[in-house]
C-alpha positions in Angstrom: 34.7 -48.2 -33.3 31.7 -46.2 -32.8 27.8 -46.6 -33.0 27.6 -43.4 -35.5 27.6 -44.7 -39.1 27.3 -41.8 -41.7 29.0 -40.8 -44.5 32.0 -39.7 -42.4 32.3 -42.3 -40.2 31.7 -45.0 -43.0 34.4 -43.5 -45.0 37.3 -44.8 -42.3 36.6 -47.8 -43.0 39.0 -49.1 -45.3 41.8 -51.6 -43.6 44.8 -50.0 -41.4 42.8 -46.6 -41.7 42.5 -46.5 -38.2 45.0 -47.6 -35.2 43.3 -47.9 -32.0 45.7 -46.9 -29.5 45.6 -47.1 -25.6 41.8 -46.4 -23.9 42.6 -43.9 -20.5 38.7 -43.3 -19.8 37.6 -44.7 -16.0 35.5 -47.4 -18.6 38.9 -48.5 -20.6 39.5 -52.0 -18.8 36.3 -53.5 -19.9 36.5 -54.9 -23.1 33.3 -54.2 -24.4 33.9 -50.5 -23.3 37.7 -50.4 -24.6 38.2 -48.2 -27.7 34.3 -47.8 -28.5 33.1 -44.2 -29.5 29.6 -44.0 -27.5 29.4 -40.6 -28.1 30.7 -40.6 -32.1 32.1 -36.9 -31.3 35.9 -38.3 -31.9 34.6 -40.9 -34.8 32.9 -38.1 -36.6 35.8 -35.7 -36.3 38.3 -38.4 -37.9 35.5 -38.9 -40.8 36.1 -35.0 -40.9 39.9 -35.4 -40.5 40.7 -38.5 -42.8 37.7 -39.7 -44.0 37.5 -40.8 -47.8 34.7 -42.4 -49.9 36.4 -45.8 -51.3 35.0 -44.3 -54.8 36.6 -41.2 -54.4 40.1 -41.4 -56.2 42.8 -38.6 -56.2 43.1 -35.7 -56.9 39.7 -35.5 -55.7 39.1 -32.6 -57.1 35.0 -32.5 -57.6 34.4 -35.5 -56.3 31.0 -37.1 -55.7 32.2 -38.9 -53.0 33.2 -37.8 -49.2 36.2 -36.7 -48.9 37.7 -35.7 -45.5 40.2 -32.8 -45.2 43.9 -35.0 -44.8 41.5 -38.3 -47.2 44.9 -39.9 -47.6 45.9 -39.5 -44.1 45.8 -42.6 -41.3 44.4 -42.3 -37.7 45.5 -43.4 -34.5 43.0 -43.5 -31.9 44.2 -42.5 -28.2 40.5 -42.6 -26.2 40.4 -39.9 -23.8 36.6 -39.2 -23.2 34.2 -41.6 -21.9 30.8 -42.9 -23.3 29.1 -39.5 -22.4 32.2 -37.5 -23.6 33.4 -36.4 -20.1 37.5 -36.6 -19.6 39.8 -35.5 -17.2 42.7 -33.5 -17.9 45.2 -36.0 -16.5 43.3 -38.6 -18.7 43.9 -36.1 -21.7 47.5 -35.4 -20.7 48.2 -39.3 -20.3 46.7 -39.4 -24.2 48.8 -36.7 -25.5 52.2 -38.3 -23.6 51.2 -41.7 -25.2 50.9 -40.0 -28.4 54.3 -37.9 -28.1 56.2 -41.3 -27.0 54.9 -43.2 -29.9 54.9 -41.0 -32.4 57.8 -43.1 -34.5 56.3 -46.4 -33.4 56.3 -48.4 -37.2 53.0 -47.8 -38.6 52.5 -44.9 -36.7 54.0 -41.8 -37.9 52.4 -39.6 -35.7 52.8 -35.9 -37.1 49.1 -34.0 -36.1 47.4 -34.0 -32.9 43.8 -33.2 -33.2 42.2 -32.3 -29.3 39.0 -31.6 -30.3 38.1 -30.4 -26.4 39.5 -27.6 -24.5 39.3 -26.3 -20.6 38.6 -22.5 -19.9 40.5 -22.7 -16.5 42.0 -18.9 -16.2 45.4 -19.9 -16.1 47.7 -18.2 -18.5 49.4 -20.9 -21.0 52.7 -20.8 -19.4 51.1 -22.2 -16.5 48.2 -24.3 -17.6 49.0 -28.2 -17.2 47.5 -29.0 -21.0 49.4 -26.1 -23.1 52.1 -28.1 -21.3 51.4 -31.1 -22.8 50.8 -29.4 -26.1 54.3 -27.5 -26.4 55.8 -30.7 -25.4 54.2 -32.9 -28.2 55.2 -29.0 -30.5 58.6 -29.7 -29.3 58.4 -33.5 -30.3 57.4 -32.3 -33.9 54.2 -32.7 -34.1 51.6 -30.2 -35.1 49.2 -29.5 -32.6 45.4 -28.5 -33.4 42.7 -27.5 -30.9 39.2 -26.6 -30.3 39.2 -22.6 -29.9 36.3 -23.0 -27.5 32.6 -24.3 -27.1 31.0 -22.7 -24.7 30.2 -18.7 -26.7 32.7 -17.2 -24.1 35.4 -14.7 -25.6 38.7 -16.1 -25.5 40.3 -19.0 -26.7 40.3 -22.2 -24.1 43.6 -24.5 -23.1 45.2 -25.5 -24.9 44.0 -23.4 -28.2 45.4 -20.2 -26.1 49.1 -21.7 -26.1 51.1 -19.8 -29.1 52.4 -23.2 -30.3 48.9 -24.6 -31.1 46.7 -24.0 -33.9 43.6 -23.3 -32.4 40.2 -24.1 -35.0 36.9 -22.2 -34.7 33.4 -22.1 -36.5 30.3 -20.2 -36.2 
């Protein structure tokens, strides 16, 4: 749920597009606060993600329509960040077990992990408590996909700098 609506957001939509999963922000026990996207960052990356235009039909080659990048593709929602986006990394960590323990759950089918946030610590990725996480949810079978980095620094932040993630960039 989120209070964004654009083309993206609007295109998720469409019933048993989205599973809302566990809430682990400080905020998650109230109800009106549980699962709701204050911010829109993670809505508007699933739009990006799995988003499709109820007019758009495959192939989806040229279509008028949006179409996301995995359109056919179902979300599950594991809340990590609070209304103004701040997270810890045991919250993040908790979201990324929950994810690798119900990752066969029926309906579920959990096989990418989008972490659209990252930590520039200075810890090397054997050491760092979130490439942890990462390589275990790797070792689980599921693909792993992380922000490179936000902040114009050189050098990829945790858990984009673990060899077992795919870490995503843009200028």
């Amino acid at each position: 749920r989120t209070q964004v609506n654009d083309a993206r957001t609007a295109a998720l939509a469409a019933s048993g597009k989205v599973f809302y999963g566990p809430d682990f922000t400080p905020t998650g026990y109230f109800s009106q606060q549980r699962g709701l996207d204050g911010l829109g960052h993670g809505t508007f990356m699933a739009g990006i993600i799995a988003g499709r235009n109820p007019a758009a039909r495959a192939p989806y080659i040229n279509s008028a329509a949006f179409v996301g990048v995995a359109p056919d593709a179902h979300i599950v929602s594991v809340k990590v960040g609070d209304y103004t986006g701040t997270t810890t990394e045991s919250a993040v960590i908790a979201g990324m077990q929950w994810a690798v323990q119900h990752r066969n759950d029926a309906g579920l089918n959990i096989k990418v992990m989008n972490l659209s946030l990252g930590v520039r610590d200075g810890l090397p990725y054997t050491l760092d408590p979130l490439d942890a996480a990462a390589e275990a949810a790797w070792k689980a079978g599921i693909t792993v996909v992380a922000a490179a980095g936000n902040d114009g620094r050189v050098g990829l932040v945790a858990p984009a700098n673990d060899p077992y993630v795919i870490a995503v960039g843009a200028v």
